[in-house]
C-alpha positions as protocol buffer text, in pm:
chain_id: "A"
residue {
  index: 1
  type: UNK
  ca { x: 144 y: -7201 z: 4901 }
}
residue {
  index: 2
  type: UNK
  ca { x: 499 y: -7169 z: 5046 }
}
residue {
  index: 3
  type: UNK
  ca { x: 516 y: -7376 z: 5344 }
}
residue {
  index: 4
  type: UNK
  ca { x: 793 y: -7374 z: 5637 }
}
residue {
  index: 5
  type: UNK
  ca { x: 844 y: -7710 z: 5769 }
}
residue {
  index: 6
  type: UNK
  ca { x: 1063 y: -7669 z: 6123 }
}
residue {
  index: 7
  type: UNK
  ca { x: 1096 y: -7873 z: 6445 }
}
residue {
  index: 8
  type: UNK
  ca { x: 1417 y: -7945 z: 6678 }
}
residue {
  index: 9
  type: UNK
  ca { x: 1654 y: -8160 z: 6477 }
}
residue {
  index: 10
  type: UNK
  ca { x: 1523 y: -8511 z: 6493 }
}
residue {
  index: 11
  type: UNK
  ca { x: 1176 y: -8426 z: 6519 }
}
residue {
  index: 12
  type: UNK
  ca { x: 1102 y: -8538 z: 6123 }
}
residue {
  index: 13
  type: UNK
  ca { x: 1123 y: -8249 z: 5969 }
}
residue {
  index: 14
  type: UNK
  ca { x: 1298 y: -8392 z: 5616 }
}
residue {
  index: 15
  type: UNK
  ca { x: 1048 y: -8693 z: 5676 }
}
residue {
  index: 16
  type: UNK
  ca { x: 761 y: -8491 z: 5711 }
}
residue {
  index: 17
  type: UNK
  ca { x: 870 y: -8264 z: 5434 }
}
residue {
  index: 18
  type: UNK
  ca { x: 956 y: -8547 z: 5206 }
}
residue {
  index: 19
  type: UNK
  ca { x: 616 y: -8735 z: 5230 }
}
residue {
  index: 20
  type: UNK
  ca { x: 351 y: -8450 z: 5185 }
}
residue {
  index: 21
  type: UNK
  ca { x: 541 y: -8374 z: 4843 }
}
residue {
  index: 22
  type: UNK
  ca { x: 519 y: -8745 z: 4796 }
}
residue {
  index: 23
  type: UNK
  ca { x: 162 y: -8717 z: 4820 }
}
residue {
  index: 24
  type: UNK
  ca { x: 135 y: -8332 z: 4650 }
}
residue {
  index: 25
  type: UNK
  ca { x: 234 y: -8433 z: 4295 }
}
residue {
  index: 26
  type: UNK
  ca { x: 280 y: -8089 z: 4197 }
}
residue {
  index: 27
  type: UNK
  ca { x: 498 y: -7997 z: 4447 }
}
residue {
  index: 28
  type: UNK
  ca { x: 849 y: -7876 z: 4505 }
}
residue {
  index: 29
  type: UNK
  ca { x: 1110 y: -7942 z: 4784 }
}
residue {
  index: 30
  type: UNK
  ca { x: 1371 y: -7766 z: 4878 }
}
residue {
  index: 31
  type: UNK
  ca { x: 1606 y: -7685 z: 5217 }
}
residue {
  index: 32
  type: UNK
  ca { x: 1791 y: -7414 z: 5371 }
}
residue {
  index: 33
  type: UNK
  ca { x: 2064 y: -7397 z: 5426 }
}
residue {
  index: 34
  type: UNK
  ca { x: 2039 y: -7589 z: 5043 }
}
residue {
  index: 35
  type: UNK
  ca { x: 2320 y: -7715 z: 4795 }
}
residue {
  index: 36
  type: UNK
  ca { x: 2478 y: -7389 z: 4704 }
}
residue {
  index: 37
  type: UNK
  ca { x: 2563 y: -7381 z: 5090 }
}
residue {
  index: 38
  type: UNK
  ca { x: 2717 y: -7737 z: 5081 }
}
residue {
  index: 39
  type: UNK
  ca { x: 3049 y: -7612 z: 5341 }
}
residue {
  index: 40
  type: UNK
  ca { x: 2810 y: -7599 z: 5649 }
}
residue {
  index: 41
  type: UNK
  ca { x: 3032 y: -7819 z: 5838 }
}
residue {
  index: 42
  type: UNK
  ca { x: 3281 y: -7603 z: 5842 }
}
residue {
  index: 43
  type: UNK
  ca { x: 3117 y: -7316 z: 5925 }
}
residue {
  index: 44
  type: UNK
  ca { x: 2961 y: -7473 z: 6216 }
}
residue {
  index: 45
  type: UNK
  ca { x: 3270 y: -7611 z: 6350 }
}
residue {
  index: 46
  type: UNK
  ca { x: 3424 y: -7264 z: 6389 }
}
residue {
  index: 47
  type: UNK
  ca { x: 3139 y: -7077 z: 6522 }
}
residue {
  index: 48
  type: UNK
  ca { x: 3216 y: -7029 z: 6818 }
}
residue {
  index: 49
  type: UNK
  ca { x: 3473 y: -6789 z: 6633 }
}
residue {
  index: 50
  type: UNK
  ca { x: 3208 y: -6566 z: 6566 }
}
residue {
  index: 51
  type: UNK
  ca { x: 2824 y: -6579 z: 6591 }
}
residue {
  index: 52
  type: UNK
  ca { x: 2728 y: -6306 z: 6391 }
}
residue {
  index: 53
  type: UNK
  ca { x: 2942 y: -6417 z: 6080 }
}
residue {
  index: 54
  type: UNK
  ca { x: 2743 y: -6806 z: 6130 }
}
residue {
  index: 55
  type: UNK
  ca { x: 2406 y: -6593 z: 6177 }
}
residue {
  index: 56
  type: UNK
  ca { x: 2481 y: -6395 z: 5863 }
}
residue {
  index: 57
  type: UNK
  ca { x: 2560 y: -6734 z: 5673 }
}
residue {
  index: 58
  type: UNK
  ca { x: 2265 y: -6885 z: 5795 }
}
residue {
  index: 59
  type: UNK
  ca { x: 2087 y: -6574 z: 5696 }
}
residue {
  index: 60
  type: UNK
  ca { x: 2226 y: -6542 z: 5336 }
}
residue {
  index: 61
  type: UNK
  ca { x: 2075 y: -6877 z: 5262 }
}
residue {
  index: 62
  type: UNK
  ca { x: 1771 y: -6810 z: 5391 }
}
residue {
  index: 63
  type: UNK
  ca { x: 1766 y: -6462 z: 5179 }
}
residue {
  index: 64
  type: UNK
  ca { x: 1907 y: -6715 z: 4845 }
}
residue {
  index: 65
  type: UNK
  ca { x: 1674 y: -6985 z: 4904 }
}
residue {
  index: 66
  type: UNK
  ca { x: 1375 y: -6751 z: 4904 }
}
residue {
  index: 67
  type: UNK
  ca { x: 1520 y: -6539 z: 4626 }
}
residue {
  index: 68
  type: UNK
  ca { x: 1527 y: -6846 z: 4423 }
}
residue {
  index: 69
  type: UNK
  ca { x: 1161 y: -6926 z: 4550 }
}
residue {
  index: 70
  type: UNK
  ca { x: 1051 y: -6632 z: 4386 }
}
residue {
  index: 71
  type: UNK
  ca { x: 1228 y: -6683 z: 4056 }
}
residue {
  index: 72
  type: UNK
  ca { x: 1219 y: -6976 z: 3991 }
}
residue {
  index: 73
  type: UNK
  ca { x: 907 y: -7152 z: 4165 }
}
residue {
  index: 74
  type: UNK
  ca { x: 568 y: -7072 z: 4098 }
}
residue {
  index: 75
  type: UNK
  ca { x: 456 y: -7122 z: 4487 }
}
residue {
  index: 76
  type: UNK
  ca { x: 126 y: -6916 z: 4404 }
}
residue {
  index: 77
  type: UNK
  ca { x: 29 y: -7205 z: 4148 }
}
residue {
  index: 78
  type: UNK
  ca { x: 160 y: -7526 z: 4343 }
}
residue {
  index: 79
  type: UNK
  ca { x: 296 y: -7612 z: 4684 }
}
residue {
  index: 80
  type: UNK
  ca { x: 675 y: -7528 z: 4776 }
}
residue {
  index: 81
  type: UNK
  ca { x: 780 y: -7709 z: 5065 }
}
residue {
  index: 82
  type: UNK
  ca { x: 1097 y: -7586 z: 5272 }
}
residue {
  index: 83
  type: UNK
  ca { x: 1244 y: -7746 z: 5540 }
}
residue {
  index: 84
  type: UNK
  ca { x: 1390 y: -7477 z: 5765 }
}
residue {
  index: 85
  type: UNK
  ca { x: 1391 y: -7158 z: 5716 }
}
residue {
  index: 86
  type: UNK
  ca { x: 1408 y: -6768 z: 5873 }
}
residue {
  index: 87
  type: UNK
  ca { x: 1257 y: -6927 z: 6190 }
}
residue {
  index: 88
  type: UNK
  ca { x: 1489 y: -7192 z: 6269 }
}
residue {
  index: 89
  type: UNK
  ca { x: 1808 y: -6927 z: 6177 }
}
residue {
  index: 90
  type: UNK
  ca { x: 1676 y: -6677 z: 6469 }
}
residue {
  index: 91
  type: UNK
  ca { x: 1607 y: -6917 z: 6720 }
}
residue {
  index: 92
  type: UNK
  ca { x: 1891 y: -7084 z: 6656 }
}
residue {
  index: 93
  type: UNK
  ca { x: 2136 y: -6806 z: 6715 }
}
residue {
  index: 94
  type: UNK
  ca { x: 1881 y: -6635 z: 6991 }
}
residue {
  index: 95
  type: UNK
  ca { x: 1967 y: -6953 z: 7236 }
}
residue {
  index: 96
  type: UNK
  ca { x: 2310 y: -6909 z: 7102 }
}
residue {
  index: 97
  type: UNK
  ca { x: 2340 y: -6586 z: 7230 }
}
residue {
  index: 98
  type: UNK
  ca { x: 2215 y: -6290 z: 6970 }
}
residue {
  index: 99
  type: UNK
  ca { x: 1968 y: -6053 z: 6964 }
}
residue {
  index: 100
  type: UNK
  ca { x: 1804 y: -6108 z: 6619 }
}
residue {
  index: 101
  type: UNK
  ca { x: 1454 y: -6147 z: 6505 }
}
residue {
  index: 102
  type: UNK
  ca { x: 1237 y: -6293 z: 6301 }
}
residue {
  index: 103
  type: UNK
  ca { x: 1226 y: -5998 z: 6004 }
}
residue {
  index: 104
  type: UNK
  ca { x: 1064 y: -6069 z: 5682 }
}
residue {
  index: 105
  type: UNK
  ca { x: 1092 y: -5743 z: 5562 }
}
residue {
  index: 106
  type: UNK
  ca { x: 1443 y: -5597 z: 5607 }
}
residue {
  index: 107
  type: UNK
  ca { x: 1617 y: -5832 z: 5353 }
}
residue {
  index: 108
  type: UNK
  ca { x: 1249 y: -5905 z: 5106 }
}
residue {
  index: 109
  type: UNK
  ca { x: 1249 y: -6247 z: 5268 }
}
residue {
  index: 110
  type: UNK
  ca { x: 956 y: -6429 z: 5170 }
}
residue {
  index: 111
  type: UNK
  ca { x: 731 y: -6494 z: 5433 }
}
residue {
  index: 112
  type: UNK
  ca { x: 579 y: -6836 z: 5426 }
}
residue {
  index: 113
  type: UNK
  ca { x: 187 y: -6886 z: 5351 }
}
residue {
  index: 114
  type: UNK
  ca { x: 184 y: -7202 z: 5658 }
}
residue {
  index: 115
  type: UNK
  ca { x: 449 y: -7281 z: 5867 }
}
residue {
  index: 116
  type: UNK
  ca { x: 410 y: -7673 z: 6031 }
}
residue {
  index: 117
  type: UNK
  ca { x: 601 y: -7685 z: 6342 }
}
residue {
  index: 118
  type: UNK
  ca { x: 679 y: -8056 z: 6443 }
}
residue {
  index: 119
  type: UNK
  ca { x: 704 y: -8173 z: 6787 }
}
residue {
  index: 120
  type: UNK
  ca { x: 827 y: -8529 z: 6861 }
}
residue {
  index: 121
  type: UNK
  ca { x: 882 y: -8659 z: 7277 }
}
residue {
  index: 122
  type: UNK
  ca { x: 1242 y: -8667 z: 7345 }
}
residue {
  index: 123
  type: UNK
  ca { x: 1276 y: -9025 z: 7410 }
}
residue {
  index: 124
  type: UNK
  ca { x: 1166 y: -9058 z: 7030 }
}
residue {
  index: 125
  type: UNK
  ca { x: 1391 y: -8770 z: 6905 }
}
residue {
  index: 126
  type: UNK
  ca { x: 1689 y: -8921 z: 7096 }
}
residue {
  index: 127
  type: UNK
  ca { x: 1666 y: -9259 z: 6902 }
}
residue {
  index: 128
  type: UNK
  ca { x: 1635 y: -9094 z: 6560 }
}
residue {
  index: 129
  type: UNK
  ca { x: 1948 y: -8865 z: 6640 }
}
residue {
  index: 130
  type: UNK
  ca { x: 2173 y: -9165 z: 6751 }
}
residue {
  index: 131
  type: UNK
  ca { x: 2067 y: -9373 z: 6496 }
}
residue {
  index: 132
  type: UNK
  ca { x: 2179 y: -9123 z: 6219 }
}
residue {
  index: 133
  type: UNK
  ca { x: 2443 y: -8996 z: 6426 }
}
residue {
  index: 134
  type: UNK
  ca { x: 2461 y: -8648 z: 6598 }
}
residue {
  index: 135
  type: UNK
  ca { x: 2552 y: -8369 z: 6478 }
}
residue {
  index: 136
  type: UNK
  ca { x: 2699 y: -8064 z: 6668 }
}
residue {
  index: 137
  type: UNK
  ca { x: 2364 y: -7891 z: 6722 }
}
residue {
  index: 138
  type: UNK
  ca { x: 2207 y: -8205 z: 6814 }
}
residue {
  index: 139
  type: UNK
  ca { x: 2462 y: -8189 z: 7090 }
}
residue {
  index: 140
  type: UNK
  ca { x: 2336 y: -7855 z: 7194 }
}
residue {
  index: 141
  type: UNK
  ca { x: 1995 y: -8004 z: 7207 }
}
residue {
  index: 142
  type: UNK
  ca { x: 2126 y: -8266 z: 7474 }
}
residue {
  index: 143
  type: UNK
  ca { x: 2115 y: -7977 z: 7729 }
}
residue {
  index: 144
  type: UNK
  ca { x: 1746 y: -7983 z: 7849 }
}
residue {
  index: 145
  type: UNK
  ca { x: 1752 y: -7611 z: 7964 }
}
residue {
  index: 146
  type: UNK
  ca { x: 1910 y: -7518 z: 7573 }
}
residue {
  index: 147
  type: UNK
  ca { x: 1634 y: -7757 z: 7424 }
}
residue {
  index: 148
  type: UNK
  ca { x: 1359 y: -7594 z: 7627 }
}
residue {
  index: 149
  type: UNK
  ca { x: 1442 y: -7252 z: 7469 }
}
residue {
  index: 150
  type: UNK
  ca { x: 1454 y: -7384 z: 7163 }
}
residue {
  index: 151
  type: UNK
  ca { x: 1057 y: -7495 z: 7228 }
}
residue {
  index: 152
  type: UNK
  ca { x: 978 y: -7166 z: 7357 }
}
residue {
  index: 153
  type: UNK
  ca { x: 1135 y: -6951 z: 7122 }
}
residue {
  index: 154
  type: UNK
  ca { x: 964 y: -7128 z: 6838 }
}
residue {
  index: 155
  type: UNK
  ca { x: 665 y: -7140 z: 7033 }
}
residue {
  index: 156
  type: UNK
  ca { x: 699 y: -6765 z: 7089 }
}
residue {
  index: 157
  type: UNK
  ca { x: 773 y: -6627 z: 6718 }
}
residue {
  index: 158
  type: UNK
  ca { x: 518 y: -6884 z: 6585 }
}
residue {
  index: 159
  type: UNK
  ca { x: 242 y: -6697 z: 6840 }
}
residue {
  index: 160
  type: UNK
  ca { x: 369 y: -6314 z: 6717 }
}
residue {
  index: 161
  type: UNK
  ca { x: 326 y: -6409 z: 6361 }
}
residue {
  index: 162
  type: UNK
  ca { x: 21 y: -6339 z: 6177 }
}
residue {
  index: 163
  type: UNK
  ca { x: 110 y: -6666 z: 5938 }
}
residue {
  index: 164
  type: UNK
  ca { x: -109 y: -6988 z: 5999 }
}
residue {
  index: 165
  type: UNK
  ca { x: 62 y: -7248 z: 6183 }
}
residue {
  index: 166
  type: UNK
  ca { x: -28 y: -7599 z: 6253 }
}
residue {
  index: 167
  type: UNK
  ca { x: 184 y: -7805 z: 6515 }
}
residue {
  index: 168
  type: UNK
  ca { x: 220 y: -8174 z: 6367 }
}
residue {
  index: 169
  type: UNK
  ca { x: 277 y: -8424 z: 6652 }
}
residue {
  index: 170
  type: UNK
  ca { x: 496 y: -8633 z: 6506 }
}
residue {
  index: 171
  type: UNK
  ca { x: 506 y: -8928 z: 6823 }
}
residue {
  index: 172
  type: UNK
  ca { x: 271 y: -9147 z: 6642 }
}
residue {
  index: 173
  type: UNK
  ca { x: 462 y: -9501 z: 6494 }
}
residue {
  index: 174
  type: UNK
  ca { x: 195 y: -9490 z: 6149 }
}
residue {
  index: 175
  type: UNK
  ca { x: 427 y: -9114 z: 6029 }
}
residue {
  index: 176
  type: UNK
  ca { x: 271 y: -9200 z: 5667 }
}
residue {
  index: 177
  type: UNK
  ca { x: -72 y: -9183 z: 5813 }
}
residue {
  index: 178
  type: UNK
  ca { x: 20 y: -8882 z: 6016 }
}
residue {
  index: 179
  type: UNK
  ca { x: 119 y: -8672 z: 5737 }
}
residue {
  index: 180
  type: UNK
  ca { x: -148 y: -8812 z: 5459 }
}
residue {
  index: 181
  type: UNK
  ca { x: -394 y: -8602 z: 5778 }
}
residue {
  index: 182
  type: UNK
  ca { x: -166 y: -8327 z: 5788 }
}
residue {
  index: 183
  type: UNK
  ca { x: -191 y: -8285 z: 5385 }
}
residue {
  index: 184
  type: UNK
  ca { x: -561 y: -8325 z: 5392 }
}
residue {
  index: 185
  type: UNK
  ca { x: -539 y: -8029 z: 5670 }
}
residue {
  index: 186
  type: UNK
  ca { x: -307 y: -7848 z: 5395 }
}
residue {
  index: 187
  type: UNK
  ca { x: -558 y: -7899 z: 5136 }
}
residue {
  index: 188
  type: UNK
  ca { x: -844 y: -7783 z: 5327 }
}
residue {
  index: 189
  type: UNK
  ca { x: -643 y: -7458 z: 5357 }
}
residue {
  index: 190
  type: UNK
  ca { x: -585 y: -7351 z: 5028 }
}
């Protein structure tokens, strides 16, 4: 299967991500945006420049990372896991302003099999962002109204899609336990 792995920044995505292909041998791992995209910092300094040309760079490793999926993964044979995606890119630039939607279909983005959205409380995702230290759209998340629409907009594309989702509370101290459930869950589905 090709499964999404998204959540506010801080939630435990990369965690999350990184333990169920701990415990799914087979697996692969990969990111958007991923290595080939390695000047993100500089792009997201300066996007206040322009939206639409951070949207479309977002977007074109979306479009690379799934190309590359497709190629060069067998996802129908073994697990790919991907920590952000199409879904994190529109909502994203949505609470940044831009009308844009979550469209498999225009650019033959592959659409992912399971997408596990994970929700931490804030007090929780506050301590994991300072400890790493925070980057500029953890700042954005700061602002409780921004962070809300965040929530709701992946709350809202997550209900219009016709992919299986499972929402991965990700509060809990035991994470390893956590996710060994969530992969039995993943298991179960295939």
């Amino acid at each position: 299967m090709f499964i999404v792995i998204t959540g506010l920044d801080g939630s435990g995505t990369s965690t999350v991500a990184k333990l169920l292909h701990r415990l799914d041998k087979n697996s692969i791992l990969t990111r958007t945006p991923g290595i080939e995209y390695s000047n993100r910092e500089v792009i997201d300094a300066k996007k206040d420049v322009s939206q639409m040309a951070h949207y479309l760079y977002y977007l074109s490793s979306v479009v690379y990372e799934s190309d590359r999926i497709k190629k060069e993964f067998n996802y129908k044979e073994k697990n790919v896991y991907c920590v952000r995606y199409l879904i994190d890119t529109v909502v994203s630039h949505r609470v940044a302003g831009l009308d844009v939607n979550l469209d498999y279909e225009t650019y033959g983005i592959l659409k992912p099999d399971l997408t596990i959205l994970v929700r931490v409380d804030e007090e929780t995702r506050q301590e994991r962002i300072t400890k790493r230290g925070k980057s500029i759209l953890d700042k954005v998340l700061d602002d409780g109204k921004k962070r809300e629409q965040f929530n709701n907009l992946f709350d809202y594309f997550l209900s219009k899609e016709d992919t299986p989702t499972i929402v991965f509370n990700n509060d809990r101290v035991d994470v390893e336990e956590n996710v060994k459930e969530l992969f039995k869950l993943i298991k179960e589905m295939k």
